[in-house]
TORVOTOR-697165 format. One record per residue (C-alpha): x, y, z; residue number from 1. Coordinates in steps of 0.2 Angstrom, whole numbers, plus 2048, in hexadecimal, padded with zeros to 3 digits. Example, Ala and Ser with C-alpha at 12.3 -4.5 7.8 and 13.67 -1.06 7.14 Angstrom:
BEGIN
<u: 83E v: 7EA w: 827 k: 1>
<u: 844 v: 7FB w: 824 k: 2>
***
This chain:
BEGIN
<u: 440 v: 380 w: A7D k: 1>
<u: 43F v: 37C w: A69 k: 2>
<u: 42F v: 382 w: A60 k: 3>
<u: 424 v: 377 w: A58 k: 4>
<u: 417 v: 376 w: A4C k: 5>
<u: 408 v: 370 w: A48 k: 6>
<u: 3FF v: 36B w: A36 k: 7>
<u: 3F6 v: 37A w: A37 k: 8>
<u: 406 v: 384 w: A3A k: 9>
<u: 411 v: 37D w: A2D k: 10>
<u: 400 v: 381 w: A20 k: 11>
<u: 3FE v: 393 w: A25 k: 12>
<u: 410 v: 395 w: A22 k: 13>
<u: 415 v: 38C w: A14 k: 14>
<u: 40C v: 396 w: A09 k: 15>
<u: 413 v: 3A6 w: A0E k: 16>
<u: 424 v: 39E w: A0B k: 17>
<u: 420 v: 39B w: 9FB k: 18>
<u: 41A v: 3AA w: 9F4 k: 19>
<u: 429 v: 3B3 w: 9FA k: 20>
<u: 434 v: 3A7 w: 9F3 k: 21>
<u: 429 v: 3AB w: 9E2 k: 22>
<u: 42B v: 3BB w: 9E5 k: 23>
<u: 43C v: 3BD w: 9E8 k: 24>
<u: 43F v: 3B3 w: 9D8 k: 25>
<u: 435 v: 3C0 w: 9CD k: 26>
<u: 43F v: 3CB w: 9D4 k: 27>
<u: 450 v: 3C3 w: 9D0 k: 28>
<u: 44B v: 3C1 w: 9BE k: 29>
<u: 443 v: 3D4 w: 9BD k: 30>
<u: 452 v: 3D9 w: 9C0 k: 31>
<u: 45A v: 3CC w: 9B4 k: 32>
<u: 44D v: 3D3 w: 9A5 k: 33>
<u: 451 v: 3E5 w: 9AA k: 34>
<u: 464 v: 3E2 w: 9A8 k: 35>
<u: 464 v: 3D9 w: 999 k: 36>
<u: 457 v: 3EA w: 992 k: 37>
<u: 466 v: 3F3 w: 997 k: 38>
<u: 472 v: 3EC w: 98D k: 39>
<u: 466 v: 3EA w: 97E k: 40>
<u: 465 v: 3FE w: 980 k: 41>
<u: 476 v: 402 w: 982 k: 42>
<u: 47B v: 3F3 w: 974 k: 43>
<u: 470 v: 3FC w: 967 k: 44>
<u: 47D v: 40C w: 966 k: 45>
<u: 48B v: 400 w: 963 k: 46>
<u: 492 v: 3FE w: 972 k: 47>
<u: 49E v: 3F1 w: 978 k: 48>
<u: 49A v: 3E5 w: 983 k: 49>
<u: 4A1 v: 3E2 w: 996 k: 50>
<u: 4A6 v: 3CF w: 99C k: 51>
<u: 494 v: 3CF w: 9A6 k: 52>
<u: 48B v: 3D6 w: 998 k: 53>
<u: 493 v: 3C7 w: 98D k: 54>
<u: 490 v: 3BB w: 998 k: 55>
<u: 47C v: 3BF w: 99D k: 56>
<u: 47A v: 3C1 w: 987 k: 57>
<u: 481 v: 3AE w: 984 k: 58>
<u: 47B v: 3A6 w: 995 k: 59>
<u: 48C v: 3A3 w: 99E k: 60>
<u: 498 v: 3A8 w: 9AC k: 61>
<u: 4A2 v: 3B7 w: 9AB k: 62>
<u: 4AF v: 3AD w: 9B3 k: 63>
<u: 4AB v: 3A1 w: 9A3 k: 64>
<u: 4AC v: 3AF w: 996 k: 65>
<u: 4BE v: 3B4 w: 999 k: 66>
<u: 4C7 v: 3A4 w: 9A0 k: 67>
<u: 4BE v: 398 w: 992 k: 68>
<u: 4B7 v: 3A1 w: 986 k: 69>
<u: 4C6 v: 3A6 w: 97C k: 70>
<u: 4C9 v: 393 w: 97B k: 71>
<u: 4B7 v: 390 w: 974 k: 72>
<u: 4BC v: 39F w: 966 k: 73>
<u: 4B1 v: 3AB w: 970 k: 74>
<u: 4B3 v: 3BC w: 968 k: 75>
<u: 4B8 v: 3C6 w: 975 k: 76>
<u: 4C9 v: 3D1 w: 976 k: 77>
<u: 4D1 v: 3DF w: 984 k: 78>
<u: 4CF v: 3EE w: 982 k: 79>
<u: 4DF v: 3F1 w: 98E k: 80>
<u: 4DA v: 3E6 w: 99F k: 81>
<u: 4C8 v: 3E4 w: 99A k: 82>
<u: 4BF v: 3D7 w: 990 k: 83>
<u: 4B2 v: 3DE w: 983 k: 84>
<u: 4A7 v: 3D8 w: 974 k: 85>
<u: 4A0 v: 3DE w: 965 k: 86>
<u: 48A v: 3D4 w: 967 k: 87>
<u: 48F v: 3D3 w: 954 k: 88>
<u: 49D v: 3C9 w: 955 k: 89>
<u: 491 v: 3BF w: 964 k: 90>
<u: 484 v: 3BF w: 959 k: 91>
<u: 490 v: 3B6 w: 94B k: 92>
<u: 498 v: 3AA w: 955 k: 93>
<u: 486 v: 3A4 w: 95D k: 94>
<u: 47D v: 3A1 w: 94B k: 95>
<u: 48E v: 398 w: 948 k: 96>
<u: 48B v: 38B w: 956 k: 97>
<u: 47A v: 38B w: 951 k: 98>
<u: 47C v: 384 w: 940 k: 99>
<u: 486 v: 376 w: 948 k: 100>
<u: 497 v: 37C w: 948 k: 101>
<u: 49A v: 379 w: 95D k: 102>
<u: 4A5 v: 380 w: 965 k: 103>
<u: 4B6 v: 378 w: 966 k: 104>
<u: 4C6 v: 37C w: 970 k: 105>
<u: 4D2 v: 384 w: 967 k: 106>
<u: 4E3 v: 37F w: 967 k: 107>
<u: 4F0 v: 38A w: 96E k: 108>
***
């Protein structure tokens, strides 16, 4: 036997559906806020940035950061196998594509 619902089901539950959904995304973006505090924290004693770091500070995939970023004139660099970034140099590059110079491929 399959369930079924009524109106006045569907309206009593709804709701609760939806405020967990709300919920749920509150807490995806607290925790979001909270990271991104973290890195401003640890960013104002000069450190350098990881790939994930990067990526949440200019709104893109880690994946994007080290596979196309180099390409875009990203200013990242190894530090032996991992990727880091000075929020300087991110800074720098980011008020370049501001004033209108956007970001091109470079040629290898």
């Amino acid at each position: 036997m399959g369930l079924t619902f009524t109106a006045d089901d569907l309206r009593e539950v709804c709701p609760a559906i939806i405020v967990q959904t709300l919920w749920a995304e509150i807490a995806r973006l607290a925790a979001e806020c909270e990271a991104l505090r973290e890195d401003n924290r640890r960013l104002a004693g000069g450190a350098l940035m990881d790939v994930p770091a990067v990526a949440r500070y200019i709104g893109m995939e880690d994946r994007w950061v080290t596979r196309d970023g180099p390409t875009y004139g990203l200013p990242i660099f190894k530090v032996g196998k991992y990727y880091k970034a000075r929020r300087s140099d991110l800074d720098a590059w980011l008020d370049a594509l501001r004033a209108g110079q956007t970001a091109q491929p470079v040629a290898a």
